[in-house]
C-alpha positions in Angstrom: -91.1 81.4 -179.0 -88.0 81.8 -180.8 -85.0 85.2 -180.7 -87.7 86.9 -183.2 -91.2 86.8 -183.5 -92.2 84.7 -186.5 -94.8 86.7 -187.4 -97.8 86.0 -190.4 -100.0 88.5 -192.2 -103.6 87.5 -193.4 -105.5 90.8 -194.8 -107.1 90.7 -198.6 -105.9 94.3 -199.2 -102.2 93.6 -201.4 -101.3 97.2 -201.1 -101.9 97.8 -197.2 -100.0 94.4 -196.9 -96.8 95.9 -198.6 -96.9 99.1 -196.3 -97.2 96.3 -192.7 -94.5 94.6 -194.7 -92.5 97.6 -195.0 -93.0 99.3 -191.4 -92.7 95.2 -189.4 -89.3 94.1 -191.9 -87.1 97.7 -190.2 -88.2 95.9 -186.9 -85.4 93.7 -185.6 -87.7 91.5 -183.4 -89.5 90.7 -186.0 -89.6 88.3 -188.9 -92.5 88.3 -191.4 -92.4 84.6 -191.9 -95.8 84.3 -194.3 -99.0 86.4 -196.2 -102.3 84.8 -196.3 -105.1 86.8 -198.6 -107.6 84.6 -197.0 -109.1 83.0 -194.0 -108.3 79.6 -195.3 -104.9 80.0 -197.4 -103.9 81.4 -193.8 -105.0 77.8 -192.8 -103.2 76.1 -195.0 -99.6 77.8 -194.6 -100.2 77.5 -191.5 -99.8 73.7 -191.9 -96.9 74.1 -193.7 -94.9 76.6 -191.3 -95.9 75.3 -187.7 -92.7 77.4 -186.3 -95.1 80.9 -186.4 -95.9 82.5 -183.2 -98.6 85.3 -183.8 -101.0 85.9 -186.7 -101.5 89.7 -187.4 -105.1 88.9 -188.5 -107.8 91.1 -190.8 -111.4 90.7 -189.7 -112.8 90.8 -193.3 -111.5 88.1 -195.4 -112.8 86.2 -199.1 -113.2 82.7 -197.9 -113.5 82.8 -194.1 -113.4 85.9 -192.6 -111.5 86.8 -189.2 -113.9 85.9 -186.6 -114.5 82.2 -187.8 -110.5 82.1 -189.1 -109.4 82.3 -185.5 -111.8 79.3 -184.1 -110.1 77.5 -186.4 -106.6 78.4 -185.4 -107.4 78.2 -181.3 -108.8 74.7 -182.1 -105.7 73.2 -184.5 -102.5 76.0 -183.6 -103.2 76.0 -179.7 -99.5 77.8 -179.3 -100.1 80.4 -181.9 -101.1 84.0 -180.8 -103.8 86.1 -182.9 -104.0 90.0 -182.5 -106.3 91.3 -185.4 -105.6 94.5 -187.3 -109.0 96.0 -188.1 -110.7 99.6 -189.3 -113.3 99.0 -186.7 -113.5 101.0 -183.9 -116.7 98.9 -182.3 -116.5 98.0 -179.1 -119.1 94.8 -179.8 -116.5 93.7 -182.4 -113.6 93.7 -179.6 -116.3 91.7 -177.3 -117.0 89.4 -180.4 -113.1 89.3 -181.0 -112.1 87.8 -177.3 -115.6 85.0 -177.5 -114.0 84.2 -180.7 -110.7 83.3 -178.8 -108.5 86.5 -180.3 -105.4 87.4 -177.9 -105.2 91.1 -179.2 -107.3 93.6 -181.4 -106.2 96.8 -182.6 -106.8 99.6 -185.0 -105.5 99.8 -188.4 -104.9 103.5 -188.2 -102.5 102.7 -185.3 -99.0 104.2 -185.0 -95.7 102.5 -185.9 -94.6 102.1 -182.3 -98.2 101.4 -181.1 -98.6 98.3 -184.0 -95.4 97.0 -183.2 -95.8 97.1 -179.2 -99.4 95.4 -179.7 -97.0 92.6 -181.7 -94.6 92.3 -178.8 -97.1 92.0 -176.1 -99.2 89.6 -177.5 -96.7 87.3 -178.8 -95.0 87.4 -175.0 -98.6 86.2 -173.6 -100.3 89.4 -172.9 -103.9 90.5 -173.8 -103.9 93.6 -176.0 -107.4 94.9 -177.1 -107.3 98.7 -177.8 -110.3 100.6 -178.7 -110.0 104.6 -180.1 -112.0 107.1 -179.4 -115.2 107.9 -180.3 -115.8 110.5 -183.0 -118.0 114.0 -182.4 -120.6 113.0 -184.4 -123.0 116.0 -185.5 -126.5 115.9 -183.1 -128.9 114.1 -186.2 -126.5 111.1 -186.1 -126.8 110.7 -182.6 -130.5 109.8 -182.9 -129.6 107.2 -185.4 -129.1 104.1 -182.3 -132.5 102.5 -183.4 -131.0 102.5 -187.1 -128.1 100.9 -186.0 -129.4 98.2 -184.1 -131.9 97.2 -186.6 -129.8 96.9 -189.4 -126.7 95.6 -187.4 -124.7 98.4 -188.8 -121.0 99.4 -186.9 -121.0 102.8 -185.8 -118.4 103.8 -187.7 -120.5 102.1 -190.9 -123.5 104.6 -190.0 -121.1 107.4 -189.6 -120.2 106.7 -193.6 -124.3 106.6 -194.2 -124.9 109.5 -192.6 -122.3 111.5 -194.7 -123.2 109.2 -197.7 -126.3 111.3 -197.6 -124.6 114.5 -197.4 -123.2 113.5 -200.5 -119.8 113.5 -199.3 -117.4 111.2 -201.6 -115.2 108.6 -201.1 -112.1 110.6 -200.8 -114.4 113.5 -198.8 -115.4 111.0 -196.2 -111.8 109.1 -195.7 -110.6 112.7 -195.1 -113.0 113.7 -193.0 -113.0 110.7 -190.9 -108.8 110.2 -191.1 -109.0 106.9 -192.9 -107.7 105.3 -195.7 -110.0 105.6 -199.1 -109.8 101.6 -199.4 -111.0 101.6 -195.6 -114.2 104.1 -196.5 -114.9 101.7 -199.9 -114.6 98.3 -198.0 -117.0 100.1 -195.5 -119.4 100.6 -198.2 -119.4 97.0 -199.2 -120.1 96.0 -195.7 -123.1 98.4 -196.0 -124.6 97.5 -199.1 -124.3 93.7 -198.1 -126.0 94.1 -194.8 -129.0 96.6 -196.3 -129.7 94.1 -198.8 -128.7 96.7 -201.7 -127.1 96.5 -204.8 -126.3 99.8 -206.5 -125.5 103.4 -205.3 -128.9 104.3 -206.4 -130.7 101.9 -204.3 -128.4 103.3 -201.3 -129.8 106.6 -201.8 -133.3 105.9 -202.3 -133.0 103.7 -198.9 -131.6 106.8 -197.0 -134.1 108.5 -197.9 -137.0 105.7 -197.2 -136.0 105.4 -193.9 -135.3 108.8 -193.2 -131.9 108.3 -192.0 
């Protein structure tokens, strides 16, 4: 590894990307060497630059998401480190994470200091996989485990559907659940894809199908 870390970004989100950009660039050990907005561009650059040393990695990508992304990379950029930078706090997504051959996971809603210690360690050859702590969710979501495992839903993505059917909105839920309103809307996404649905509507009228 070089004096500074030659760090590359790969997240599909332009505006969360300036804010790592801004927070990693005061860092002095650190040098943001590339962005990728996809699994594969990340691929290619990486080609082009083979001087990088970690990869702060996004799990959902256009493309080739996260999990397949860093197959690719442990099989073709044996030197180069991966910690992913995700809004999932799922422990089966950490486990999925290390089969997958990541070398660090942590939360997007990390600090400053915690973000750029997870960096540090990784890239010197430690294993950094850092999992929050659970929410107090109310006693009705509790029950919800069957739900969960049928549909393959995160917790954190039946967290949204239960407050979905509170009617809670975007902005409500992101500020009830401290994240980000583009975190709470790519949630969504996930959750429409994996129910099958394809309108707000249909969303609704599945909640209340299934009683969830």
């Amino acid at each position: 590894m070089s004096e500074k870390i030659n760090l590359m970004i790969a997240d599909d989100h332009p505006l969360f990307v300036e804010g790592l950009k801004m927070i990693l660039g005061s860092d002095s050990a650190i040098n943001i060497a590339g962005i990728a907005n996809d699994g594969k561009q990340l691929l290619y650059l990486l080609t082009q630059q083979p001087d990088i040393d970690l990869i702060l990695l996004d799990v959902n990508m256009p493309n080739l998401n996260g999990l397949d992304t860093i197959k690719y990379i442990k099989q073709s950029f044996v030197t180069v480190r991966v910690l992913m930078l995700s809004a999932y706090n799922d422990a089966k997504l950490i486990e999925q994470a290390k089969k997958a051959g990541a070398d660090g996971y942590i939360l997007k809603n990390s600090s400053k200091d915690e973000l750029s210690g997870a960096i540090k360690k990784v890239a010197a050859g430690e294993s950094v996989f850092i999992l929050g702590k659970e929410e107090n969710l109310p006693d009705a979501f509790k029950k919800l485990d069957t739900f969960l495992h049928k549909f393959n839903l995160t917790k954190r993505e039946l967290e949204i559907v239960y407050y979905l059917k509170q009617t809670y909105t975007n902005q409500q839920i992101a500020e009830k659940l401290h994240l980000s309103i583009y975190t709470v809307e790519t949630h969504r996404k996930n959750i429409m894809h994996k129910l099958k649905l394809n309108s707000p509507a249909a969303l609704v009228k599945f909640m209340i199908e299934f009683n969830v």
